[in-house]
N, C-alpha and C positions, 0 to 999 in steps of 0.2 A: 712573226718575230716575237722574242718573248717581251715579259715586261724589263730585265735588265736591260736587253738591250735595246727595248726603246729608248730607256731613262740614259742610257751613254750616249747613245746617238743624238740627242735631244741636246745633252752636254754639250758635245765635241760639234755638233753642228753652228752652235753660237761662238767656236773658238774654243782652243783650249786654253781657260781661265784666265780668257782676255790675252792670250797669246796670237800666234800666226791662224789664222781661221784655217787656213788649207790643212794645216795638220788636222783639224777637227773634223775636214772633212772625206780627204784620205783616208784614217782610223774608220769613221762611220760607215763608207762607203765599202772597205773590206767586210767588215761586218753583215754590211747587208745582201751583200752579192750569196754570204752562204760557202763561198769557195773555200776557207777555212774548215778545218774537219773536227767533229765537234771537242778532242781533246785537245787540238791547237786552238780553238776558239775560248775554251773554260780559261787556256791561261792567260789569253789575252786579256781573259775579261778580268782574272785574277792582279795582274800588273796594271791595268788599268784604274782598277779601284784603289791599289796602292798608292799608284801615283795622284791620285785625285785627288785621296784622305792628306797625303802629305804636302802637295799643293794649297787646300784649303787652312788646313795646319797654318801652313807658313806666310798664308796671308789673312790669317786671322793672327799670327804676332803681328805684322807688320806694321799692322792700323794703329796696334797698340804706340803709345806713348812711350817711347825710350831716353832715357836721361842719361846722359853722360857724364863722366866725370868731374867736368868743368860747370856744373849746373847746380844748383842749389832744388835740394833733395824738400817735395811736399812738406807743410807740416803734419804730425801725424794726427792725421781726421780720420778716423774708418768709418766706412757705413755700415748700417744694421741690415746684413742679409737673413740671420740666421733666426730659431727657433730661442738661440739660448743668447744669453748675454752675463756678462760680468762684470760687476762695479765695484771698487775698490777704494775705501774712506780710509785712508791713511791715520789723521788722526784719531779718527774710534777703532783701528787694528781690526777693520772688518772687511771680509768680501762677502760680498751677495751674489747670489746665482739668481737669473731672471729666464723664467719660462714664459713664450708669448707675453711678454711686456709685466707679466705676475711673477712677485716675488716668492721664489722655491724655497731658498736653501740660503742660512746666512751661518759663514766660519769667522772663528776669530783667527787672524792670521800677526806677524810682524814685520814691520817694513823696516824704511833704509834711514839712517839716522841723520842729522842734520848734516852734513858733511860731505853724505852718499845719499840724498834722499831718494826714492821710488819715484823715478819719471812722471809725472802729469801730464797727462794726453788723455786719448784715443789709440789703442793700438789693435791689434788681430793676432789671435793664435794663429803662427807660423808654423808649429812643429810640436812636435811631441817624443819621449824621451824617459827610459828605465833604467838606475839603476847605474845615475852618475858620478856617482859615490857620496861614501857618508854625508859631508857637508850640504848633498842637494836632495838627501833624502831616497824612497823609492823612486820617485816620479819628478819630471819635467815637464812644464807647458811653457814653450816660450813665445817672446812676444818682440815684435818688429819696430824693437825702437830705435831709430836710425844711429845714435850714437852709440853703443854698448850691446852685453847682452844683459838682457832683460829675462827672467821667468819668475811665475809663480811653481815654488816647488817644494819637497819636503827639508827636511833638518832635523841635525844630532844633536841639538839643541832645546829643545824641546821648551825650555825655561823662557825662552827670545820670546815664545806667543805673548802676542798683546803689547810689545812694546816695540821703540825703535830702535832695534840692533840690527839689520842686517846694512849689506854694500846696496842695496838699491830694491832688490827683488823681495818676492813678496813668499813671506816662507808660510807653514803649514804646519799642523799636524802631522804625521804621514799615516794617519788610518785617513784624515781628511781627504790630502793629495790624492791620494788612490780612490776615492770615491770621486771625486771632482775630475780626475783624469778621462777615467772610465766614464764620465754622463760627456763631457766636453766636445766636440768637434773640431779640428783642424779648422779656419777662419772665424770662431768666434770675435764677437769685438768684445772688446774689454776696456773701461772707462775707469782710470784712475784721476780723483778727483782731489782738486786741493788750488791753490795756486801756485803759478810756475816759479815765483820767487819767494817759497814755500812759506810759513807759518806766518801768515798776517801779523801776529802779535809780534812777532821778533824781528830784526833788519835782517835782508838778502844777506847769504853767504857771500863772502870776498871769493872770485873768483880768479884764479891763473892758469899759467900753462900747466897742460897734463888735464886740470879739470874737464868733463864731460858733463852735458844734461840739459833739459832745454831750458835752464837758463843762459847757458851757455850760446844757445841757438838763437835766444831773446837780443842778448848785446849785440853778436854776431848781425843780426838783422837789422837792429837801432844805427851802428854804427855804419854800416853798408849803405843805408839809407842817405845818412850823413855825410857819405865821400869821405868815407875813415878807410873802410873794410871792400875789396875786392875779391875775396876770396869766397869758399862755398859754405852757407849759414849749415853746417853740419852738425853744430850742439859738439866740435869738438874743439877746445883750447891750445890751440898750435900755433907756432914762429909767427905766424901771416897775423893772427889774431892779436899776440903780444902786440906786434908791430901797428898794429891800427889804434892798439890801446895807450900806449904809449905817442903816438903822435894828435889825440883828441886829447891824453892828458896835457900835454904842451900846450895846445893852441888854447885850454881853456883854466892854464894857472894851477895846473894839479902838477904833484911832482911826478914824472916819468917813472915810474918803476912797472908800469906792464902790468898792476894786479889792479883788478874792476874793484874798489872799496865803495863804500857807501856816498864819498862823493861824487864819483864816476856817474853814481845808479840815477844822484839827482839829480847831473849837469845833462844825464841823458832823458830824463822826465822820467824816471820810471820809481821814481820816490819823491814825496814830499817834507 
């Protein structure tokens, strides 16, 4: 017998993939009798490895971790798999590119203004992207930040570098982008750094509906904690959110109007 069809027999002898054993051993048993003629044997063995690779497939999702709708989405933490990494200092308009833990490559880039600022986290290049028109430059690398989109990419602006004008993402040169593209990998992690209720020196933005960001995600979690908020800490400012905001302003002498202001931040500790 050769060596495939030991390694099947072997398989289907233990059950197939923790199924009905007897299939495993019916299949095996055909196999080994030889009765099959060897162009009805190749595609047996052909469909069988099909079915193997798709089986294994589908119970290697299955272990995985599925979140539903109704569940409150990680914060975003990525781990460092890769060779490269990218970190991003908001207020010096810089990113760094990190090879094995050594600094490569440092651009001056522009981020997102007080208003819109560039997410603070941990996130991972998701995707990649040419040629999204003017505003986003040649290039796109985006990034998996649960509320929005998020990418570092180029711009027809070229004047923005080094300062904060953009809606959140993190613009470029574009002779830079396209070099940054081109070294990058699909799952890089990328570390934008700063605090979530952005520039220490100044008070937290007022936050309402429509707002997005994780401070948005910060309340949402403070509140939920507090038996304000039942809904899902998504970093997005919607109805359910109002309504939490609005009923913690009541119970603690703030007027009702639904927008997170500076006393909200302190009745919630997150300001002194």
């Amino acid at each position: 017998m050769d060596k495939d069809l030991l390694c099947f027999r072997s398989c289907f002898h233990s059950g197939f993939m923790n199924g009905n054993p007897e299939d495993g051993h019916i299949i095996s048993n055909i196999l080994h009798t030889g009765a099959v003629i060897p162009i009805i044997r190749t595609i047996v063995l052909f469909c069988l490895r099909v079915a193997l690779t798709v089986l294994l497939i589908f119970n290697l999702l299955s272990t995985n971790t599925i979140y539903s709708e109704d569940s409150d989405p990680a914060l975003p933490i990525a781990a460092d798999h890769g060779i490269y990494a990218i970190e991003v200092y908001p207020l010096q308009h810089r990113l760094v590119v990190n090879v094995q833990g050594q600094r490569f490559k440092t651009y001056s880039v522009a981020v997102g203004n007080p208003s819109t600022p560039t997410p603070v986290g941990e996130y991972l290049v998701e995707y990649k992207g040419k040629n999204w028109g003017p505003s986003f430059g040649p290039r796109w690398l985006g990034l998996n930040v649960p509320w929005g989109y998020y990418g570092i990419h180029g711009t027809n602006k070229p004047h923005s570098i080094g300062q904060h004008q953009s809606h959140g993402c993190i613009r470029m040169h574009n002779r830079d982008v396209i070099e940054l593209f081109d070294l990058i990998p699909i799952g890089t992690k990328v570390t934008i750094y700063g605090h979530v209720l952005g520039d220490p020196s100044h008070e937290p933005r007022d936050l309402a509906e429509k707002d997005v960001g994780a401070d948005v995600q910060l309340i949402q979690s403070r509140l939920k904690s507090a038996g304000y908020f039942s809904g899902i800490c998504n970093g997005k400012f919607r109805a359910d959110t109002t309504a939490a905001v609005k009923k913690f302003q009541k119970d603690h002498g703030i007027r009702p109007d639904g927008v997170v202001s500076s006393k909200v931040y302190f009745k919630l500790g997150l300001m002194e």
